[in-house]
C-alpha positions in Angstrom: -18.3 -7.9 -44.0 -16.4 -6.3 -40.8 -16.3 -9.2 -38.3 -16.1 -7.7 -34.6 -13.5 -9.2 -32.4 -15.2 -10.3 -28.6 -12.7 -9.4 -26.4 -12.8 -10.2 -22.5 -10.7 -8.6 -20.7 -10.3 -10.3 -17.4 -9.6 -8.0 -15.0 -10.9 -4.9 -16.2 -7.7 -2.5 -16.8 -7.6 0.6 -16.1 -9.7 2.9 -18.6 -10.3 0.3 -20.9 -12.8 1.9 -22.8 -10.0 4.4 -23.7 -7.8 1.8 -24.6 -9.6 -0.1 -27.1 -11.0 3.0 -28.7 -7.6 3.6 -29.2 -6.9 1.0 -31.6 -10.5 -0.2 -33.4 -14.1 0.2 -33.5 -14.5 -3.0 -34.1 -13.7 -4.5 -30.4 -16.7 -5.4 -28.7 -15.7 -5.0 -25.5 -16.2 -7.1 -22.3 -14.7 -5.8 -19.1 -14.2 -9.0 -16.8 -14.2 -9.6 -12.7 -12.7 -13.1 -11.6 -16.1 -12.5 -9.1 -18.3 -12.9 -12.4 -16.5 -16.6 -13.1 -18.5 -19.6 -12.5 -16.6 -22.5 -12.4 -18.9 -25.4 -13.2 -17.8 -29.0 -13.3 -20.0 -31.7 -14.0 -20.3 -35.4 -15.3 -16.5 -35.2 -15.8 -16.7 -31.8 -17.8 -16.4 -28.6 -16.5 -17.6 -25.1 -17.8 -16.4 -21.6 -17.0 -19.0 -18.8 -17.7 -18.5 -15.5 -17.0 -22.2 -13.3 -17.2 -23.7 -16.4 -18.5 -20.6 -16.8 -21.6 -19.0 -19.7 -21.9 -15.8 -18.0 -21.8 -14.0 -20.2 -24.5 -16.8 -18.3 -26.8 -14.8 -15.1 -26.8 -12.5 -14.2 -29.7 -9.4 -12.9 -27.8 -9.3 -12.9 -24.1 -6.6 -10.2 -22.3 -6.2 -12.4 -19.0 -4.0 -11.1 -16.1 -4.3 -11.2 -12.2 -3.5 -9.9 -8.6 -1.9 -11.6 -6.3 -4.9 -12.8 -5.0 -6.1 -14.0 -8.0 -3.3 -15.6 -9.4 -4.4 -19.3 -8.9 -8.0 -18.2 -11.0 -6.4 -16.6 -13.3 -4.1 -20.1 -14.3 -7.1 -22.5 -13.9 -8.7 -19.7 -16.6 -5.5 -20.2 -18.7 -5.7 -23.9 -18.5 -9.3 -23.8 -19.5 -8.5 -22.0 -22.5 -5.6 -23.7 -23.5 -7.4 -26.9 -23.9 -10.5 -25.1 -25.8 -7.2 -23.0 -28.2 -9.1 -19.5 -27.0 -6.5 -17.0 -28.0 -5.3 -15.9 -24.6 -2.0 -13.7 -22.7 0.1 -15.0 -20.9 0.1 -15.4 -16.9 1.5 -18.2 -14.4 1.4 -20.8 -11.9 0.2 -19.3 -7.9 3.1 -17.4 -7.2 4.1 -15.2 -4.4 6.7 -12.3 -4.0 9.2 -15.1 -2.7 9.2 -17.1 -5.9 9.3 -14.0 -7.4 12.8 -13.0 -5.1 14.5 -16.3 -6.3 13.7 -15.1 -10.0 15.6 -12.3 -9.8 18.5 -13.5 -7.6 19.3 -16.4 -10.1 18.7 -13.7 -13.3 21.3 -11.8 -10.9 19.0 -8.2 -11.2 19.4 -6.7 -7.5 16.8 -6.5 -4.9 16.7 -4.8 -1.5 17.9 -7.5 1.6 15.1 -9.8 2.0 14.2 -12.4 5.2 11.2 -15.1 4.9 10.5 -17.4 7.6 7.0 -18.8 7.3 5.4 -18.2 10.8 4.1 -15.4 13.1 6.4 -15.9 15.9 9.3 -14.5 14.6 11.7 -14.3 17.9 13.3 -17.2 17.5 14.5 -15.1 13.9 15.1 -12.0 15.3 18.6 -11.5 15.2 18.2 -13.1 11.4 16.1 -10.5 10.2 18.0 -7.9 11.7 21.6 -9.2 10.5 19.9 -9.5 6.9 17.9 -6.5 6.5 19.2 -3.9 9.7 16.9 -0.8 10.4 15.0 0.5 9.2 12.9 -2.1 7.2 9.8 -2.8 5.7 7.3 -5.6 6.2 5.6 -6.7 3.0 2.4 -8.9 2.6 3.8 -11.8 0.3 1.2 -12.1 -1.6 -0.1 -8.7 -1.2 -0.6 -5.1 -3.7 -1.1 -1.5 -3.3 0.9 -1.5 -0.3 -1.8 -3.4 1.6 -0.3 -4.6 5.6 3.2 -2.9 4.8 4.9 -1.3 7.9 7.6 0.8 7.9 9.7 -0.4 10.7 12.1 1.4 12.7 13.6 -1.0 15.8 12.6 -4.5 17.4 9.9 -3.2 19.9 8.1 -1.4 16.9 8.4 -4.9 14.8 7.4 -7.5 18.0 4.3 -5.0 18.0 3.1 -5.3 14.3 3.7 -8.7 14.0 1.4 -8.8 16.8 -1.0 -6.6 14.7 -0.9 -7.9 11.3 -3.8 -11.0 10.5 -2.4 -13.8 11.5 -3.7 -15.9 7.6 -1.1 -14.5 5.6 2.0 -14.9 5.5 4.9 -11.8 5.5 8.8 -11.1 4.6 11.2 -8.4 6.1 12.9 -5.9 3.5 15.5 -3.2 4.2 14.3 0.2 3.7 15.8 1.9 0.5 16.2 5.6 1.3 14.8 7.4 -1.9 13.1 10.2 -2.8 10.8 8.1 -6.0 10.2 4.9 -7.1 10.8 4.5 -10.9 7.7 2.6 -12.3 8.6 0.8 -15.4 5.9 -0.6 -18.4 7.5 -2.8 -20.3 5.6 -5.0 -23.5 6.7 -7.3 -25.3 10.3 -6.9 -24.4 10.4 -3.2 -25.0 10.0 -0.3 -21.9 6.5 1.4 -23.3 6.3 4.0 -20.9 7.8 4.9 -17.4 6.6 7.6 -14.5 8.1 8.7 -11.5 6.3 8.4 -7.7 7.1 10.8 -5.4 5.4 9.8 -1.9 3.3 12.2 0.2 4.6 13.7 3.5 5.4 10.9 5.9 4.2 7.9 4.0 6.7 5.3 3.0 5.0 4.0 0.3 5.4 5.3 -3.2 2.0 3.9 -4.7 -0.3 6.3 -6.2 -3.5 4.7 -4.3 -1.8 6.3 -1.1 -1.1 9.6 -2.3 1.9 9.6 -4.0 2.4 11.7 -6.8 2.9 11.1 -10.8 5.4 12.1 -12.6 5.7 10.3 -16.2 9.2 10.9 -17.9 10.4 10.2 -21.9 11.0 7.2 -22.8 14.9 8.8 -24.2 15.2 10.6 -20.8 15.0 7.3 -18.6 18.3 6.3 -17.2 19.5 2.9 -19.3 20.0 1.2 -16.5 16.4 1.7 -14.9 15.7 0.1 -18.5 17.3 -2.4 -18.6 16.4 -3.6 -15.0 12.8 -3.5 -16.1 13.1 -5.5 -18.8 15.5 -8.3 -17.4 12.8 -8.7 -14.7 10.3 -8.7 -17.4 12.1 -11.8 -19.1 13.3 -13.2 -16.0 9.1 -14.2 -15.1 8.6 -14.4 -18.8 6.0 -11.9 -19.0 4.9 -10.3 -21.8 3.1 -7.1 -20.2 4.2 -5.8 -16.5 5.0 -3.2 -14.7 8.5 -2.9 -12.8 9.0 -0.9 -9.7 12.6 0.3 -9.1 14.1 2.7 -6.7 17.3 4.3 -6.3 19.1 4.4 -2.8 19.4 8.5 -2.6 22.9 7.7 -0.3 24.8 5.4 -2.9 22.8 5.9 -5.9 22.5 2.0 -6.2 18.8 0.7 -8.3 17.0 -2.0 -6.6 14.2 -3.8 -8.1 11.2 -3.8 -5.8 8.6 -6.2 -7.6 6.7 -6.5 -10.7 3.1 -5.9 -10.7 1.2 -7.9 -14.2 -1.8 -5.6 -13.6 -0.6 -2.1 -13.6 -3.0 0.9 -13.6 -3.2 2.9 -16.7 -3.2 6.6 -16.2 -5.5 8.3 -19.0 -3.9 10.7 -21.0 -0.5 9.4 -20.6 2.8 7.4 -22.3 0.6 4.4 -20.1 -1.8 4.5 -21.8 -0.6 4.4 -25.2 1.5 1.8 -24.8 -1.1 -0.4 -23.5 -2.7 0.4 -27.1 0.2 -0.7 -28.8 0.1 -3.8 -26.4 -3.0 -4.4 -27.5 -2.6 -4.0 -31.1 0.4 -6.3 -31.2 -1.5 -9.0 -29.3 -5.0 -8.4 -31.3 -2.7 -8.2 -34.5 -0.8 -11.9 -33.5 -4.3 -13.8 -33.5 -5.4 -12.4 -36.6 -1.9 -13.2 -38.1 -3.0 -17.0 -37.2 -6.2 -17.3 -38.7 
């Protein structure tokens, strides 16, 4: 008898369907939302149902997270730790700043960086501009998809945003790389799976593909070793086992800086993405049954 395997995958990826039809027919499928989790604790027990499952009730469980949802996403992971529901890898509440010291002490370069944690930021001008000069970006710290980034050219344009930007969350100051791409890395399991390149729109900074920019994915044999390497030294340096690493290449010195991982990444259909996030899933489907 063919025993199906109940996979949650919590988030939903990108085109998941696609993905699991690429490796087996017998998946049965759950797409999860950390807004579906019910965290339930009672009389010194505690359950966490997701659509009315218990989620320790699921064969294999594919867990990753935003930013946002990076402290869920480890209370799931100690959840199912304790129950021994097969599980991926993800960590502790994090932010791009913990992430910064990671790659500094793995010695992988990243563009100038400034953090001070409060709004009123000129008492730290001159810091921020003897760190990170103009232009320079300001990043959301725990932010994705380019959400509350500003492209900033001089102090009156930065006094301004700060003004702007909500006042909850918290910010660092970047220089600006001049490029013409970011390099977006997949790396699994220690190995770069697939790789595109992002050319931004006209006048837009960012090199996301939610604001327009466009993809262009490249051989695995055609991307620079360096760009490789980079990826999977970041990859290792947070101890991942799936991610995505965006890199970019000054266009005056030719110099790669690592910009941040992302542990969810969007998988294009009909792409290298996409089948390496089958092979991803194969290897990690393939582990558990190894175990039984």
């Amino acid at each position: 008898m063919i025993i199906k395997t109940n996979l949650l995958v919590l988030p939903s990826v990108n085109n998941i369907e696609e993905i699991v039809e690429g490796n087996s027919t017998n998946i049965k499928l759950v797409k999860g939302s950390y807004r579906n989790l019910e965290f339930r604790f009672k009389d010194s027990n505690v359950r966490l149902v997701h659509l009315g499952i218990d989620i320790k009730k699921f064969s294999a469980i594919w867990l990753s997270s935003f930013w946002e949802s990076r402290d869920l996403a480890y209370a799931v992971k100690l959840y199912l730790d304790h129950f021994k529901t097969p599980h991926t890898y993800v960590e502790k509440s994090i932010s791009k700043i913990t992430d910064q010291m990671s790659f500094i002490f793995s010695n992988i370069l990243t563009p100038d960086t400034f953090f001070v944690d409060t709004h009123h930021i000129i008492n730290y001008i001159g810091e921020i501009e003897k760190t990170c000069g103009y232009p320079l970006i300001i990043k959301d710290t725990k932010g994705s998809r380019g959400k509350y980034s500003a492209y900033i050219k001089n102090r009156k344009e930065l006094l301004k945003k700060m003004l702007e930007l909500p006042k909850y969350r918290k910010y660092l100051f970047q220089k600006f790389i001049s490029n013409d791409f970011d390099w977006g890395v997949l790396v699994a399991n220690g190995k770069v799976i697939s790789a595109e390149k992002s050319y931004p729109r006209n006048n837009e900074f960012r090199n996301n593909t939610c604001n327009g920019a466009k993809e262009v994915f490249v051989k695995i044999e055609d991307i620079p070793k360096p760009i490789k390497n980079m990826a999977v030294k970041a990859n290792k340096a947070l101890g991942l086992s799936w991610s995505r690493s965006d890199i970019v290449v000054d266009k005056n010195s030719n110099i790669f800086y690592l910009l941040e991982v992302n542990r969810c990444p969007g998988i294009t259909s009909g792409t290298s993405e996409m089948s390496g996030a089958q092979q991803f899933l194969k290897s990690y489907l393939d582990s558990i049954n190894d175990k039984i």
